[in-house]
C-alpha positions, 0 to 999 in steps of 0.5 A: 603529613602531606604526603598523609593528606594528598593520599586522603584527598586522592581517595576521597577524589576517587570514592566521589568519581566513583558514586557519580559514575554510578549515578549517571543515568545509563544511555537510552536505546536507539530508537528502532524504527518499524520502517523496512525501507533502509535510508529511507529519505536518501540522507545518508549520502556522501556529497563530496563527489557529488556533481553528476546526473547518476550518481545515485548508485555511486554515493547514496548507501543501500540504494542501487539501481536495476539495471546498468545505468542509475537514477540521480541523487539531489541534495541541498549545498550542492553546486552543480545544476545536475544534482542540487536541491531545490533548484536543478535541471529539472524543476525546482523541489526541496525534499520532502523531509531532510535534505536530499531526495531522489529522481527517476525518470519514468518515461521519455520519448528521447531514443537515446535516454532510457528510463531509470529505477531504484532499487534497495533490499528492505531490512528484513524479508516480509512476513507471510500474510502480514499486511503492510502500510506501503507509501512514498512521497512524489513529485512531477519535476517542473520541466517535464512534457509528460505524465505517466501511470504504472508509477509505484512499487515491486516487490521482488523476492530476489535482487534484480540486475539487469546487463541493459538498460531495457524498462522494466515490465513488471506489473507494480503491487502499490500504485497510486490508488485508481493507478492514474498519471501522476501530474502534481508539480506543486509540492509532494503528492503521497503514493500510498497503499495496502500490502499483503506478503507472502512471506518471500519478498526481500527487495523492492524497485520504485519507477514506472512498469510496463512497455511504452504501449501499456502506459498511460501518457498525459502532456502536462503544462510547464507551471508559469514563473519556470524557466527552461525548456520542457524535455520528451520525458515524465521525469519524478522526484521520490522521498520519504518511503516506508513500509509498515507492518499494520494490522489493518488497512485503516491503520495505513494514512490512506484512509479508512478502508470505507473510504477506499473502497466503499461503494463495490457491491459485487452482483451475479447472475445465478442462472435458473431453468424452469426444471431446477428443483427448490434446493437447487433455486436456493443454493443458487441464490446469494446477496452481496454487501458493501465493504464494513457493511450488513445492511441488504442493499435493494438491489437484492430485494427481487432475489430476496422476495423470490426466496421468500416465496420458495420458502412459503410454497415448501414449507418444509424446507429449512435452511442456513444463511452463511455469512462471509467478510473479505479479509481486509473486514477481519482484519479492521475488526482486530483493531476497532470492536464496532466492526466485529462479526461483520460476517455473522451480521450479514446473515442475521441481516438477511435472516430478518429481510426474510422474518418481515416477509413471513418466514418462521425463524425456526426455519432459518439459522445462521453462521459465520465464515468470516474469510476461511472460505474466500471466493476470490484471493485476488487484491483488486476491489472487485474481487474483494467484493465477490467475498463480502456475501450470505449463502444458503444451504438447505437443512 
């Protein structure tokens, strides 16, 4: 009988494990993070042999350096002044996020040091014409004499590894935004920019580019209370890195695009000869506009009013107005609707300058564009400028 019953207990144990075991919730997905930038606070870093300048390379997982020599590795619980977090050789700066951040130094005036870098492969290659949100946190360390420019970020479609130590040349995609020295010491300041792929890159460097010569170099003041001796060097701290596929530039914590780069009104000067025929004048002439904008600047007013008398005195000529929008406006357009056929409005904008100055609207059509015909592919402000315009073809 007992024998009976410690089989019947055995079993009514066994049922009921086997109902909680079904019961128990299944374990949710790891959370899987858009940022291409592998350990991208440097937190995954073994600190057991820790102690050294350059040891960044040697303990801290998915970073190297480019050339032979590393850049340094700080972290909180170390002891020694060479590695420690807040307070090193160099200043005194707790991470941004976490507990462990990097240093690189951007520029030195001392022969017998050299200028140091990171370097790691992203995740995952860039998408060809996809745009990405590129950021990192820096800081200026306390005891550094100088301040430098040319600070930011390469893309590489390839691994670099250099058998020296020489500064890297390269021209850095993402700096800070009007590229100045970067002198801010009290706390972290944000690095921050658009990218557009072309679908090759693999591998990014973070340090400052270019020969001695090419860099713009700034004496800074040691800020009161620090003690030590400034050193001949630009000495920065680096945390908190990520690259973001967006869909537009406002999507990127920069700013709004308006806030970028609102204000680059791009202007030509068409050249006219008194033997240019009408057809000739008018396909000649073009109005350009600030960024997100169809409002016709005044600038344009003369051009405008010229084209309005070449209409009057040829009454038979009838003409199309082009509008065309520069592709970071296309792309703000996919994720807020106010901005939608900015390109269309610019020459229905134009249409109605030349309507108040007497022109029939059955003269005047218009379209759009928007950027499948670009003037000017390059990524500087002024060269965006050069798309946001209104052409004229003669019917």
């Amino acid at each position: 009988m007992k024998i009976k019953l410690s089989l019947l207990l055995l079993s009514a144990l066994l049922a009921f494990s086997a109902i909680a075991q079904k019961k128990k919730p299944a374990a949710e997905p790891e959370e899987v993070s858009d940022n291409l930038v592998p350990n991208s606070s440097f937190e995954d870093v073994n600190i057991k042999t820790l102690k050294n300048y350059g040891q960044l390379t040697e303990l801290c997982k998915s970073w190297f350096s480019p050339q032979t020599g590393s850049a340094d590795i700080f972290v909180e619980g170390v002891k020694s002044t060479k590695a420690a977090s807040p307070a090193n050789d160099f200043g005194i700066q707790s991470a941004y996020e976490g507990v462990a951040h990097a240093g690189v130094r951007a520029y030195t005036k001392d022969p017998k040091l050299n200028r140091t870098y990171i370097e790691t492969q992203m995740t995952g290659k860039m998408v060809k014409d996809q745009l990405y949100c590129v950021k990192m946190q820096v800081s200026l360390a306390d005891l550094s004499k100088y301040a430098v420019n040319n600070f930011g970020f390469f893309f590489s479609d390839r691994k670099i590894a250099n058998a020296n130590n020489n500064s890297l040349t390269y021209k850095p995609q993402v700096t800070e935004k009007t590229n100045r020295a970067i002198q801010t010491m009290d706390g972290w300041e944000t690095i921050c920019g658009t990218y557009l792929a072309n679908g090759t890159e693999e591998f990014i460097i973070i340090g400052c580019f270019g020969l001695d010569n090419e860099i713009k170099v700034e004496k800074t003041k040691k800020p009161s209370g620090i003690q030590g001796t400034p050193t001949g060097d630009a000495y920065y701290y680096i945390d908190a890195i990520e690259i973001l596929p967006v869909d537009a530039t406002s999507q990127c914590k920069c700013g709004s695009a308006v806030e970028q780069e609102s204000g680059v009104i791009y202007s030509r000067a068409g050249v006219k000869t008194p033997n240019m025929k009408p057809e000739e004048l008018i396909a000649g002439t073009a109005v350009y506009f600030d960024v997100l904008s169809y409002k016709v600047h005044s600038m344009f007013d003369a051009d405008l009013n010229e084209l309005a008398g070449l209409l009057k005195s040829n009454p038979n000529l009838k003409i199309e107005l082009i509008g065309h929008s520069d592709t970071d406006e296309v792309n703000e357009a996919k994720v807020n609707i106010r901005y939608e056929g900015m390109a269309l409005k610019r020459a229905n904008s134009v249409k109605e300058f030349l309507v108040l100055k007497g022109i029939s609207e059955v003269r005047l059509s218009t379209s759009s564009k928007d950027n499948t015909e670009l003037a000017s592919d390059k990524p500087t402000p002024l060269s965006k400028a050069q798309n946001r315009r209104v052409l004229f073809v003669v019917k």
